[in-house]
Phi, psi and omega in degrees: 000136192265130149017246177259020190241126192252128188245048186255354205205155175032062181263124173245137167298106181219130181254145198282320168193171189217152194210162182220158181217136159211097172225212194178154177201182187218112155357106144309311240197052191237194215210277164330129191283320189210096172302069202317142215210060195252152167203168140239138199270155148209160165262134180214139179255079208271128202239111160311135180293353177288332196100334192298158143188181187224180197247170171220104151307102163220112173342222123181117160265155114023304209234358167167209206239149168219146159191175219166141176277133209250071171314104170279134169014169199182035163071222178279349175274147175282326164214182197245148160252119160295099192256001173203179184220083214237074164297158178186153203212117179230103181278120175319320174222235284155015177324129142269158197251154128240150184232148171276000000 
């Protein structure tokens, strides 16, 4: 939830872009000389009927799913208060998960 604006219900869906990566970089401070950095993205732009809206950026790796909330500018205030988080995962079967 943005301040009084709840982004859980009466969502249109517009996906914004899609991208693919296979690059790789190197840890200052690992035990790994180079690390591999491949994915494929998509951007999805979740739009309130209102016009508000926020993007949702998700990943996809080899070894697992990544994803993050994107806030766009919010007018003249410097920042947004997140007051809940309510994310959820409905798995087909009986999967195991780990989270960061």
């Amino acid at each position: 939830m943005l301040d009084q604006q709840t982004f859980t219900e009466e969502l249109s869906i517009e996906i914004v872009s899609s991208r693919s990566q296979n690059s790789s970089w190197d840890p200052p401070y690992d035990q790994w000389n180079n690390i591999e950095n491949n994915f494929n993205e998509i951007t999805l732009k979740l739009i309130k009927s209102s016009g508000e809206y926020i993007n949702v950026i998700i990943r996809a790796y080899d070894e697992g799913v990544a994803f993050n909330y994107e806030i766009p500018d919010v007018g003249n205030s410097s920042s947004v208060t997140i007051k809940d988080e309510v994310s959820s995962f409905n798995f087909i079967d009986d999967h195991k998960a780990f989270v960061t």
